[in-house]
matplotlib code that plots the C-alpha trace (Angstrom):
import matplotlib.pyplot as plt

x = [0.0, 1.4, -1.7, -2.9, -5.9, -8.2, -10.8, -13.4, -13.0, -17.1, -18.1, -15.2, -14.8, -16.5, -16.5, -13.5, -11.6, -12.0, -10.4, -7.7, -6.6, -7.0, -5.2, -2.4, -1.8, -1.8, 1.0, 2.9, 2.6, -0.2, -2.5, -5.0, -7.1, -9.2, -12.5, -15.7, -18.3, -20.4, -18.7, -20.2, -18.1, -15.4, -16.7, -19.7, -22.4, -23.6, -22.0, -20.4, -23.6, -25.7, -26.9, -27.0, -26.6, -29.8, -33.5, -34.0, -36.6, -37.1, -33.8, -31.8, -30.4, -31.8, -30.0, -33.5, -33.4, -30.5, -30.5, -30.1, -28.7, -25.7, -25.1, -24.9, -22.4, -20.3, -20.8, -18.8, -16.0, -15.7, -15.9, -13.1, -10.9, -11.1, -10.5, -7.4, -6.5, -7.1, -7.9, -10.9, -10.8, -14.4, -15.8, -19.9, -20.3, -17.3, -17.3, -15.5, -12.8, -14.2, -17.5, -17.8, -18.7, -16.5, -18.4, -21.7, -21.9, -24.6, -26.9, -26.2, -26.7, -30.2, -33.9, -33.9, -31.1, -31.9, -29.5, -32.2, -31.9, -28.2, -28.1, -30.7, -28.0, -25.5, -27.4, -28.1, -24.3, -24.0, -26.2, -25.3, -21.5, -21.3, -20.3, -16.8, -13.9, -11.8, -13.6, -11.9, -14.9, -13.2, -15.9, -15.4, -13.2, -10.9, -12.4, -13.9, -17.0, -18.3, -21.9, -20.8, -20.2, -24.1, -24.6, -21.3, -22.0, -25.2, -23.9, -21.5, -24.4, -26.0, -23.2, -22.4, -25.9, -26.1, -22.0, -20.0, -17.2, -15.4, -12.2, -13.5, -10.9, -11.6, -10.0, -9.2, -7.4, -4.2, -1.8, -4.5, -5.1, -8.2, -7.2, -7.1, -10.3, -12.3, -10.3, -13.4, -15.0, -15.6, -15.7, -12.6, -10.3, -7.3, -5.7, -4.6, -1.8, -2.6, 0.6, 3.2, 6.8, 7.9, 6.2, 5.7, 8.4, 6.9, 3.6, 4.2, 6.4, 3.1, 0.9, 3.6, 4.2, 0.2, -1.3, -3.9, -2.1, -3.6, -2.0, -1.8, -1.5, -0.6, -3.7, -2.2, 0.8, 1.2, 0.5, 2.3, 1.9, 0.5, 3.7, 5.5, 9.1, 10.8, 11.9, 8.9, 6.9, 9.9, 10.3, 6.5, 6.7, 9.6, 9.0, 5.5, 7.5, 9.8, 8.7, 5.9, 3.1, 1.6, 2.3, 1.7, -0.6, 0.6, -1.5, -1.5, -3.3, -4.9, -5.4, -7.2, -10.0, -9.3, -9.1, -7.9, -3.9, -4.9, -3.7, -0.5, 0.0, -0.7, 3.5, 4.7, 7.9, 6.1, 4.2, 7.4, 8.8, 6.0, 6.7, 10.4, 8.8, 6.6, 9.4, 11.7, 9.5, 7.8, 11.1, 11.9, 9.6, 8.3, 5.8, 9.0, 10.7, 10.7, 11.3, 14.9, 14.1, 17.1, 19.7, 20.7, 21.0, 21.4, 24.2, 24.9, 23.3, 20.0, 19.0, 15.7, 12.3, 11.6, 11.9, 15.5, 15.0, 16.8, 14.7, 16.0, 14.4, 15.6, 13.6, 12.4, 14.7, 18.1, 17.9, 17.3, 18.0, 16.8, 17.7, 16.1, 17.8, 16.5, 19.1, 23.1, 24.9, 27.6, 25.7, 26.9]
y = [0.0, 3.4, 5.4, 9.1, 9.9, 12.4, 11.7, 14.5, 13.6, 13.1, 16.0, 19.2, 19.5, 19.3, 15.9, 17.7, 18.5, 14.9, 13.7, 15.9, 15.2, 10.9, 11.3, 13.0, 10.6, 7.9, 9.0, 9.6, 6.1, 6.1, 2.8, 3.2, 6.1, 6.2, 8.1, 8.6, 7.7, 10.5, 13.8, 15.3, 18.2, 18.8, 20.5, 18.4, 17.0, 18.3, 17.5, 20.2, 20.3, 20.8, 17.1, 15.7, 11.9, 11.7, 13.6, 14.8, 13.2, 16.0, 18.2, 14.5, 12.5, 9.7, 7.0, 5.1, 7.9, 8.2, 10.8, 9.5, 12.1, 11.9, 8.2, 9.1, 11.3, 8.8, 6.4, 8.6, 9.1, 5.5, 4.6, 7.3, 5.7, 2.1, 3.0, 4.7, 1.4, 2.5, 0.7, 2.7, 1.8, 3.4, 4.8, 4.1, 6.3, 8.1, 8.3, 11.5, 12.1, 10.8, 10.3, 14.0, 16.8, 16.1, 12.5, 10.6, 9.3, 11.9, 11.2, 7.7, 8.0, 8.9, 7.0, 7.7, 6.0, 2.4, -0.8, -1.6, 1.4, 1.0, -2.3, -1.1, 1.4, -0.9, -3.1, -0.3, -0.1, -3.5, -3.8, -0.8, -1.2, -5.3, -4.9, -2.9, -4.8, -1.9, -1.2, -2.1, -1.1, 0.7, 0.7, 3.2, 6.1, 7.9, 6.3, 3.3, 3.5, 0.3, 2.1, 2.7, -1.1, -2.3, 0.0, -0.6, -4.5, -3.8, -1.5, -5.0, -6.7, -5.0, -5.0, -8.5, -9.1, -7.6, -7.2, -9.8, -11.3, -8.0, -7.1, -5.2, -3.4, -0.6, 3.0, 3.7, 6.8, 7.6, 4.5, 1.9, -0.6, -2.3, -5.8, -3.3, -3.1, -5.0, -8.4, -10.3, -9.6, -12.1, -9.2, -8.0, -9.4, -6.5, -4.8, -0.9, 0.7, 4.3, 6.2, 9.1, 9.0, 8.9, 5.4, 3.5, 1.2, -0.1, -0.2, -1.7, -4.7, -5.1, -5.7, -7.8, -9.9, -10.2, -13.0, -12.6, -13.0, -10.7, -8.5, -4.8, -1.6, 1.7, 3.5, 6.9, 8.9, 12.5, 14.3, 16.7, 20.7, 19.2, 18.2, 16.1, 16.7, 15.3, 13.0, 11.5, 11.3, 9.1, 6.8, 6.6, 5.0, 3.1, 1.3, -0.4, -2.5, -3.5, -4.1, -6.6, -4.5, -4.4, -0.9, 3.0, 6.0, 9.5, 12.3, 16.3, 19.7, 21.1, 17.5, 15.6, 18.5, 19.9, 23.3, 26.1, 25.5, 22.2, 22.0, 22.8, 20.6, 17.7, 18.2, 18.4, 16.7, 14.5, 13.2, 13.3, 11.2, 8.7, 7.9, 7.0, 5.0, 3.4, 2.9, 0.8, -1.5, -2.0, -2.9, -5.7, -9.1, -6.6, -9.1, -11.5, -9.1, -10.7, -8.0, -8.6, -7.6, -10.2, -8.7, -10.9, -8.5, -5.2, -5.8, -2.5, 1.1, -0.2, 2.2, 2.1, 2.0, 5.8, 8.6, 7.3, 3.6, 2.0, -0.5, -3.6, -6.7, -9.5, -11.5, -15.2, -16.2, -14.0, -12.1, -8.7, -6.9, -3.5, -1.1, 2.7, 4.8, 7.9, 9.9, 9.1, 6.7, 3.7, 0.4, -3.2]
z = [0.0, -1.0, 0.5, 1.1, 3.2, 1.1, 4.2, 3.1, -0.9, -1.5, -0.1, -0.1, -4.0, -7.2, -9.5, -11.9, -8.8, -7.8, -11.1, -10.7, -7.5, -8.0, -11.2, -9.6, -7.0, -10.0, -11.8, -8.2, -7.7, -5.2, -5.2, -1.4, 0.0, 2.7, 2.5, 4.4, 2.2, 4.5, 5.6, 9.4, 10.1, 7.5, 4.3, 4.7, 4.9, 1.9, -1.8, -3.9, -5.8, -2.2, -2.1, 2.0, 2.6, 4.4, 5.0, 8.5, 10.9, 13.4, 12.5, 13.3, 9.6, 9.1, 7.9, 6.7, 4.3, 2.0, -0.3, -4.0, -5.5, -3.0, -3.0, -7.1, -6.0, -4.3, -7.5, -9.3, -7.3, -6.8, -10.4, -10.4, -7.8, -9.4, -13.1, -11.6, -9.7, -6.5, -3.5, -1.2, 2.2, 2.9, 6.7, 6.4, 9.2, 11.0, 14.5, 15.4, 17.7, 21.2, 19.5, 19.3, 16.5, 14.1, 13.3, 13.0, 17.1, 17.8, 15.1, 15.4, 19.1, 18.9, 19.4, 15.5, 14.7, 16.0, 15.5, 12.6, 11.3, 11.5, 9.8, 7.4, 6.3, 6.0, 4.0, 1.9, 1.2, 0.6, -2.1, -3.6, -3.8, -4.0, -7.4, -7.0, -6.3, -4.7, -1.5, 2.6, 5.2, 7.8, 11.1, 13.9, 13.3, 15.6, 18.4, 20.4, 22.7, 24.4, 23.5, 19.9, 19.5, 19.2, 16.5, 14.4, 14.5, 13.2, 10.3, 9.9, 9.7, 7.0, 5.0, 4.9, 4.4, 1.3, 0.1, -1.4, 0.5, 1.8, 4.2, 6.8, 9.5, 12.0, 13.2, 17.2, 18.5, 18.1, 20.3, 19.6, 16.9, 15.5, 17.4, 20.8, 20.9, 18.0, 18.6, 19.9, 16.1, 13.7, 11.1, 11.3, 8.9, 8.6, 11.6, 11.8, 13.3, 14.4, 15.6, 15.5, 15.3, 18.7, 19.4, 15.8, 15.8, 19.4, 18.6, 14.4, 16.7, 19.0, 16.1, 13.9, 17.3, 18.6, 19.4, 16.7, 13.4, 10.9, 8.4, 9.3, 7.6, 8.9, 8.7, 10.5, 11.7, 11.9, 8.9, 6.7, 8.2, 11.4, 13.3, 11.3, 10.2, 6.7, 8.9, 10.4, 7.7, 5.9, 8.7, 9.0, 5.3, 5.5, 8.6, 8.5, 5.7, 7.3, 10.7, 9.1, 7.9, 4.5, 3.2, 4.8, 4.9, 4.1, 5.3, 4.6, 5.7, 3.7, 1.3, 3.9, 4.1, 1.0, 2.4, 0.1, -1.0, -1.4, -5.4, -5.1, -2.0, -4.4, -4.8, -1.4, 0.0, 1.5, -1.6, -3.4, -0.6, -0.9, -4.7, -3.8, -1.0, -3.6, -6.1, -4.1, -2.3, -5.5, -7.1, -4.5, -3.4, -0.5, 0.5, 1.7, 3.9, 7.7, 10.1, 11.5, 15.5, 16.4, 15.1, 13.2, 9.4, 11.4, 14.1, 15.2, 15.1, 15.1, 18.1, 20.4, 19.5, 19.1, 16.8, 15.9, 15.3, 12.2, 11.4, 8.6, 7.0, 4.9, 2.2, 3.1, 0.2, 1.6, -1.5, -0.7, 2.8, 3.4, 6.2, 6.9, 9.2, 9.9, 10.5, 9.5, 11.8, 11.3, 10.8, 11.0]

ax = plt.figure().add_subplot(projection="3d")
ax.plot(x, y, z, "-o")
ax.set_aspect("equal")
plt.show()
């Protein structure tokens, strides 16, 4: 995965925007996004065009009433994303940091919202999107509730009801991974690692090493003009790969949002950084790397598991060995 996270894509820009920025991201070697299929609080919820996802049952949504002429919306950006060869790892209903504002919880924590209604929706999704071949659910969304839980199994339900045979993985807060909290869950199928660069390489071992084997991705760091150096935003690539995950997200103000300055962002070092990123794994058997946490490739200068960690891997076959180091040190 050589992934960006374009979060409020349906809803913050028109459908020729849309092409622009998905074509971009092709040609810079970009193959995953992750996008909430409903917008709450960031340039939404209405379209471009002024289309909300729902009607209103007593100034609530209503998620027994999508709104066509959205969901048309999303068709097209979809259709976009897969002719482009892009993998959509797709948030029915966002949460919201702490279940607050900035996602769905509140509507979805109403006497309007029910769990049928909830699994209503999600087998409205099912149906509607079983025939794309490009789409990872991704349930929660910046954070877990024990009261959210009813509700998202129910959207689960719906989905599988209705879907085809579909990978389903979930979003925590930041420090936490799907398996933290959703490991109990027939569902889940692909684990998450949500972290920063002062504790990834600790928390991408945890989810290699778990009891639970499952592949992982690494669904979030710190993004681009929110706190992250060059630096971090290289190691946050390079070391999901070779530490045992399956590939990286990249994130960037103002992309995510798509808040104005968003165009020219489209080049920004970090983007440019995740096409190199792209280029060598993609050159190698990536999918054979074994993370070397023995020490048996990288002897010396490996460092601890921070911000400064140089983390190495060596194919199943003893073909290829890679090391990253974030800053310049000797190595053995």
């Amino acid at each position: 995965v050589v992934g960006d996270t374009p979060w409020s894509l349906i809803t913050a820009i028109t459908k020729a925007e849309a092409e622009t920025y998905l074509e971009d991201r092709r040609q810079r070697g970009f193959n995953a996004i992750i996008v909430n299929i409903i917008e709450h609080f960031y340039n939404g919820p209405a379209t471009r065009d002024g289309h909300e996802p729902f009607a209103k049952s007593g100034g609530t949504f209503d998620f027994s009433r999508p709104n066509e002429l959205y969901f048309q919306h999303v068709d097209y950006v979809l259709n976009l994303a897969r002719a482009k060869g892009m993998l959509v790892l797709l948030t029915p209903a966002y949460l919201g940091s702490a279940g607050g504002v900035e996602g769905w919880w509140p509507e979805m924590n109403t006497a309007l919202n029910t769990e049928a209604v909830m699994e209503g929706y999600g087998r409205f999704l099912g149906a509607r999107y079983k025939a794309y071949d490009n789409i990872l659910w991704v349930m929660g969304g910046d954070w877990y509730g024990a009261e959210s839980l009813p509700k998202t199994r129910a959207i689960v339900r719906g989905l599988q009801a209705t879907d085809q045979p579909r990978l389903f993985t979930a979003h925590n807060a930041r420090q936490s991974s799907a398996l933290d909290t959703y490991a109990a869950e027939a569902w889940l199928s692909v684990n998450t690692t949500y972290s920063d660069c002062d504790y990834s390489p600790s928390r991408l071992k945890e989810d290699y090493q778990g009891t639970r084997v499952m592949p992982f991705v690494y669904f979030e760091g710190r993004y681009e003009n929110e706190g992250a150096s060059n630096a971090c935003l290289r190691s946050q690539a390079y070391w999901p790969v070779l530490m045992g995950a399956f590939g990286s997200f990249f994130g960037n103000t103002p992309i995510w949002l798509f808040n104005p300055g968003w165009v020219p962002a489209l080049d920004s070092t970090g983007a440019r950084g995740m096409t190199h990123y792209g280029r060598l794994f993609g050159s190698r058997a990536w999918s054979k790397l074994v993370p070397d946490y023995t020490g048996t490739f990288l002897v010396t200068g490996r460092g601890s598991f921070g911000a400064d960690y140089a983390a190495s891997a060596v194919t199943s076959d003893g073909a290829t060995g890679i090391v990253y180091t974030p800053t310049q040190r000797a190595l053995t």
